[in-house]
N, C-alpha and C positions, 0 to 999 in steps of 0.2 A: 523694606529692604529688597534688592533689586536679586535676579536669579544670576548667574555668570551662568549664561547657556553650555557656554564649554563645558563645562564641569555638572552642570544638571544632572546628567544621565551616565555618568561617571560609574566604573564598578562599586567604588564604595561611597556613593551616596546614592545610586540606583533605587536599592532595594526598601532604605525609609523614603523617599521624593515617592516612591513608587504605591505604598500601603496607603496614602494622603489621599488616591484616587478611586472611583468604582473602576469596576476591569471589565474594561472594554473591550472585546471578542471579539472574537468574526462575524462580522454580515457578507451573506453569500450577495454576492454582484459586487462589493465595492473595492477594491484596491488603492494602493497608499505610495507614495513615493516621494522622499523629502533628498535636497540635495542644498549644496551651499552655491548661489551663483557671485559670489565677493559683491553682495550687496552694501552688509554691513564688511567694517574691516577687522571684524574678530576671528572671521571664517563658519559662522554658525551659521545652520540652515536657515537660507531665508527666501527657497522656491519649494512649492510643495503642490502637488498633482494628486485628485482622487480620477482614479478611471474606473469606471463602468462599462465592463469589456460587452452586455447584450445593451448600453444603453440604460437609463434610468430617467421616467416620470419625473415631472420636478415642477417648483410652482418658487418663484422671488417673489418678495416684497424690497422695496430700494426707497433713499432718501427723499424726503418732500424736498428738500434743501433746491434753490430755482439754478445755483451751481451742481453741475456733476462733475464727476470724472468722466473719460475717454472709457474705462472699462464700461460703467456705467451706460454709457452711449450704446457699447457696445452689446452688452446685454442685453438691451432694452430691443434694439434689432432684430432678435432672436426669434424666430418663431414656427421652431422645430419641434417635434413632440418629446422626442427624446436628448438627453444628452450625454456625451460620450464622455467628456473629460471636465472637470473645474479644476482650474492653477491659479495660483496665489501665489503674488509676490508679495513683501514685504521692504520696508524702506522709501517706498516711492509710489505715491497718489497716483501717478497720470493724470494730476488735475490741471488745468491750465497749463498742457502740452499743448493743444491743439491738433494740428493734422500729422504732426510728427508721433504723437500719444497713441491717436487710433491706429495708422499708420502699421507701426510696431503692432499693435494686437493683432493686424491683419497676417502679418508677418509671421508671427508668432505662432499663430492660429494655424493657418497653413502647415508648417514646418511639423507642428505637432499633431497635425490630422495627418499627414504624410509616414510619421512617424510610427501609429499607433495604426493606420493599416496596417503597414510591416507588420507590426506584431502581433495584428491580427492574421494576418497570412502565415504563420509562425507558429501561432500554439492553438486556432481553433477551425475546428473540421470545418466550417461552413464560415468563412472570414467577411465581414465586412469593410467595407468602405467607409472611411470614417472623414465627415466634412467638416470645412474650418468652423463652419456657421453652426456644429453641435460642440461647439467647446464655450463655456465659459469663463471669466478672467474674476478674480476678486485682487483687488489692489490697495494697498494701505501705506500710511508714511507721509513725507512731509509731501506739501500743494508745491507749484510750479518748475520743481526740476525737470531736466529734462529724461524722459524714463527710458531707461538702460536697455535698449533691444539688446543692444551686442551681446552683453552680458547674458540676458537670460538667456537666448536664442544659443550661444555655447552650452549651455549646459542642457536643452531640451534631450538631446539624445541620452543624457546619465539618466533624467529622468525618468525617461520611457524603459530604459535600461535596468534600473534598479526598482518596479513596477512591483510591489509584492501583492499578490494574492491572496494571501491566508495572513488575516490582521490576527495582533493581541493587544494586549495595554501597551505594551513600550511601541509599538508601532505608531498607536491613534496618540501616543503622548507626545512622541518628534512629528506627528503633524500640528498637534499642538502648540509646540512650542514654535516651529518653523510659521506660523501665523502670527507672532510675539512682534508688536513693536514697543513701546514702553511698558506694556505689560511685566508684571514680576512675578505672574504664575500661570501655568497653562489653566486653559480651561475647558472642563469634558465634564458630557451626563450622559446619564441612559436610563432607562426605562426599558421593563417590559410588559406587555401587554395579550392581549387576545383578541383575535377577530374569528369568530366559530370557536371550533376545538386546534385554532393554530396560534402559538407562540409566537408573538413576534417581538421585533428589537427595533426599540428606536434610541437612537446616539446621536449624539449634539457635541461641535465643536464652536467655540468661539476668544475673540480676540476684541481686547477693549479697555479702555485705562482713562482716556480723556476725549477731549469736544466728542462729549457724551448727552447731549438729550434727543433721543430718536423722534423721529416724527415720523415715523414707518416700523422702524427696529432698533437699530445700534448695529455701529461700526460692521464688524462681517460674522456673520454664524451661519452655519452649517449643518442640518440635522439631515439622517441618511435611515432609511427605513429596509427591509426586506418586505415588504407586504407590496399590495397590490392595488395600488391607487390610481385611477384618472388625476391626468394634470387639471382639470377645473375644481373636482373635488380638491384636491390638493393646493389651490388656490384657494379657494373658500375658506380650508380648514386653519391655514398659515393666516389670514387674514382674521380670523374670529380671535386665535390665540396668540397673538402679538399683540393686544389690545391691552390686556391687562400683567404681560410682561414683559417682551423689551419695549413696549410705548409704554410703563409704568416706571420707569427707570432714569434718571439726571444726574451725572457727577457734577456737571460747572453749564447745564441749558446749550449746549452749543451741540448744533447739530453740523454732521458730518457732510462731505461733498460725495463719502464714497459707501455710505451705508448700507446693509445687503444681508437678507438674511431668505435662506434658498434650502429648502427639501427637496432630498432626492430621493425617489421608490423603487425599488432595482426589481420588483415583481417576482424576484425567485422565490416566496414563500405560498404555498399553495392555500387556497381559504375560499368562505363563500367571496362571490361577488359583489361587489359595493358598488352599489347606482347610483344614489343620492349622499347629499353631505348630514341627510334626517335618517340613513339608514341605520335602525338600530345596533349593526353589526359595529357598528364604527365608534358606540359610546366608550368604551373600553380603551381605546384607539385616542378618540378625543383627547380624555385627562390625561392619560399617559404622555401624551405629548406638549402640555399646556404645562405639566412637569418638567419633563426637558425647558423648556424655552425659559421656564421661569427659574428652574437650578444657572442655568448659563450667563442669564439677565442677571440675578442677584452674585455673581460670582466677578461678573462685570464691574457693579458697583463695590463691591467687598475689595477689589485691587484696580479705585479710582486712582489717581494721579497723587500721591502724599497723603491718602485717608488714612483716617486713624479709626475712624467709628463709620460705623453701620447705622445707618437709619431707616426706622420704617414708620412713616406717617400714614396711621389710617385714618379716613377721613371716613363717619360714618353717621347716618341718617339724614343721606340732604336729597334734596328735592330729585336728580338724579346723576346719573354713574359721572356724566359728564365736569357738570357742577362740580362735585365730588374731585374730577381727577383736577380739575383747574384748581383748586383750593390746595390740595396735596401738593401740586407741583409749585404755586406760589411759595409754600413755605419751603419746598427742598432747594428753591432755585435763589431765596433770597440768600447775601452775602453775610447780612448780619444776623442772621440765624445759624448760616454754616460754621462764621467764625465762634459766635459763641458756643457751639455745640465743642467746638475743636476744643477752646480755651475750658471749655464744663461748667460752663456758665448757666444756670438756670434761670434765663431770661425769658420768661413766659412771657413778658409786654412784645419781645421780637415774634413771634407765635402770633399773638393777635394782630400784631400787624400788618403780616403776611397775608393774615387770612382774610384781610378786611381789602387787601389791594386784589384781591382774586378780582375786584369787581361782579361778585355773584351776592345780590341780596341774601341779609341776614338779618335776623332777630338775635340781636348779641345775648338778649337778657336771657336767654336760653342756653348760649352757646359753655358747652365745660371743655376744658381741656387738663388732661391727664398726661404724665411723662410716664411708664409701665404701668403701675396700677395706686401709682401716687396723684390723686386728685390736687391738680392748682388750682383751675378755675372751674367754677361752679355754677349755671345758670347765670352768667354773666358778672361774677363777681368772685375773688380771689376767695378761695374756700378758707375758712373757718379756722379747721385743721390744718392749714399748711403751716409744714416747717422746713423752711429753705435748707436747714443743714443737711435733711432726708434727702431734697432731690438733690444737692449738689456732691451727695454721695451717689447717689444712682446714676448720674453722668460722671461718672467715672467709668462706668462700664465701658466696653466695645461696642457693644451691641446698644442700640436705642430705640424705645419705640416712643411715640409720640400719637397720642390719640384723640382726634379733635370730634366733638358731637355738633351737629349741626340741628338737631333736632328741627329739621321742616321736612323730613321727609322718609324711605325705608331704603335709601340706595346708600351702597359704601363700595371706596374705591381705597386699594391699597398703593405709594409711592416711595420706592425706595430708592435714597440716594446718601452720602457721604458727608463728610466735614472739610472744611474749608481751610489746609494748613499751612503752612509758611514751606515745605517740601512739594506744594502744586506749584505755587510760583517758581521756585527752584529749577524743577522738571521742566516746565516750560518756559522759564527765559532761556535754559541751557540747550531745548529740543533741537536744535538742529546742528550742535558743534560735536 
């Protein structure tokens, strides 16, 4: 069931939409500012600006896809230590605009570095100069239109204008939503952590519903740190932890033109100094943040495109991680597994199936697979004990897990992905009316 954004953040539905979520604070360096530029024609926000008034470390991961966007292009140009502002529109890819696409970002880009000196000259004793080439762009919505300069470029000044400082949860929650395009619910995590004896915060936003299988991350997300990181470390460390969660992730295998998933370290939190991405200061830091990625990743797939169940296929003791994730993603990605899962079909022959077109050698006569902790198949043969009416009670559930042994090896990867229902086709024959 879909959210009516109007009404989301309503006085009297505020405060239950609101208890649903962790509360999301202040991180000192980061500022928030959502505005409606008549993207959509509901009038919901759908430009959203984080700035980073000293600047903020930062490290992307973006789509394998041999198609990008024009943002995309644009980012990838980047190669500034710091950056000042990221703006997100929603509605409109800027994919296959061409030079009108980039064009616009340059414009835009400008206008809003123009802008945000001003206000640096305005509220800090020692203002700088802020250039087009330290702004970032995330852009989502449908491919080939043509992307809306006029429009955002009017509203840049409300932007910069309505710039808050001092975040809370309703604040980081209209960024959230203003990153929404079929999505039917915001999505935010946090974590906190230790590096020495200092408390830090790390917060994750992200945005994602369909042509969902990352081959880097998924669609757009966003994690925002206070600590004090080198952008190489901070590439390393987004690179190690996007492996086993938004690249552990398939609503319908389809990867995105515009995918993007970007930390940013604002340094105001004081701590030892971190050299290496082996520095033990940083274990604490690590998991915490492999949390984040993988609450947003799994939060992604929980509001796929018409899903109705949650899946989690683990795939475990094969030869290794790799193996493992190809096998996992066989099965989330075949159609006649999704729909059975949908209809609560307990089709264990679609199971085997899947996992046999992995194309990764097996010893079936080994192979068991379990739906929760209900054994079907048993070293390569339908267990004994099965009774169909048990699991086709357990696929009833929301939640599903699906647990395949591979027995050649000690490596296990976890792939979590969605059902396959008659409301995806829906959503997307309707996506663009």
């Amino acid at each position: 069931m879909g959210i009516n954004l109007t009404n989301f953040l309503s006085s009297k539905s505020k405060s239950k939409r609101m208890m649903e979520f962790q509360d999301l604070d202040h991180i000192d360096g980061v500022s928030i500012s959502t505005v409606s530029a008549n993207l959509y024609n509901n009038s919901r926000d759908d430009l959203v600006m984080f700035y980073f008034r000293d600047g903020a470390n930062h490290a992307s991961v973006y789509t394998q896809s041999k198609i990008i966007s024009e943002n995309i292009k644009w980012n990838l140009n980047l190669k500034v230590k710091k950056i000042f502002s990221l703006i997100v529109n929603t509605r409109n890819a800027n994919c296959f605009t061409g030079k009108q696409g980039f064009k616009s970002l340059e414009k835009i880009a400008e206008l809003a570095s123009q802008k945000l000196t001003e206000k640096q000259k305005e509220d800090e004793e020692l203002p700088k100069k802020i250039k087009s080439k330290e702004i970032l762009f995330g852009c989502t919505g449908t491919i080939g239109e043509i992307f809306p300069e006029e429009k955002i470029s009017k509203k840049i000044h409300d932007l910069v204008d309505k710039i808050k400082y001092t975040q809370n949860k309703y604040i980081w929650m209209k960024a959230a939503l203003g990153i929404m395009t079929t999505d039917t619910q915001p999505k935010m995590a946090m974590e906190k952590c230790f590096i020495g004896n200092s408390e830090v915060k790390i917060f994750g936003l992200a945005k994602g519903s369909g042509m969902i299988q990352p081959n880097m991350a998924t669609t757009l997300g966003y994690v925002f740190t206070d600590a004090d990181i080198p952008n190489d470390i901070l590439k390393k460390l987004l690179k190690k932890n996007i492996y086993n969660t938004f690249n552990a992730i398939s609503c319908d295998s389809d990867t995105s033109t515009n995918d993007m998933v970007t930390i940013f370290s604002t340094g105001k939190l004081k701590h030892p100094k971190i050299q290496t991405i082996n520095d033990d200061k940083l274990k604490d830091f690590d998991i915490a943040l492999n949390k984040v990625l993988l609450n947003l990743a799994k939060r992604v797939v929980s509001d796929g495109e018409g899903a109705s169940k949650f899946i989690t296929i683990d795939i475990q003791n094969s030869k290794n991680e790799d193996d493992a994730k190809k096998i996992g993603f066989s099965i989330a990605n075949s159609p006649l597994v999704k729909t059975a899962l949908a209809g609560e079909d307990p089709n264990w022959g679609r199971i085997v199936m899947a996992i046999g077109k992995a194309g990764i050698p097996i010893n079936h006569e080994k192979l068991s697979v379990k739906f929760g902790d209900i054994s079907v198949v048993h070293n390569g043969k339908l267990n004994s004990n099965y009774h169909e009416d048990e699991v086709s009670e357990y696929m009833k559930s929301d939640s599903i897990e699906i647990n395949v042994d591979i027995c050649n090896g000690s490596k296990n990867f976890k792939v979590y992905t969605m059902d396959l229902t008659k409301k995806y086709i829906e959503i997307n024959g309707d996506y663009r009316s």
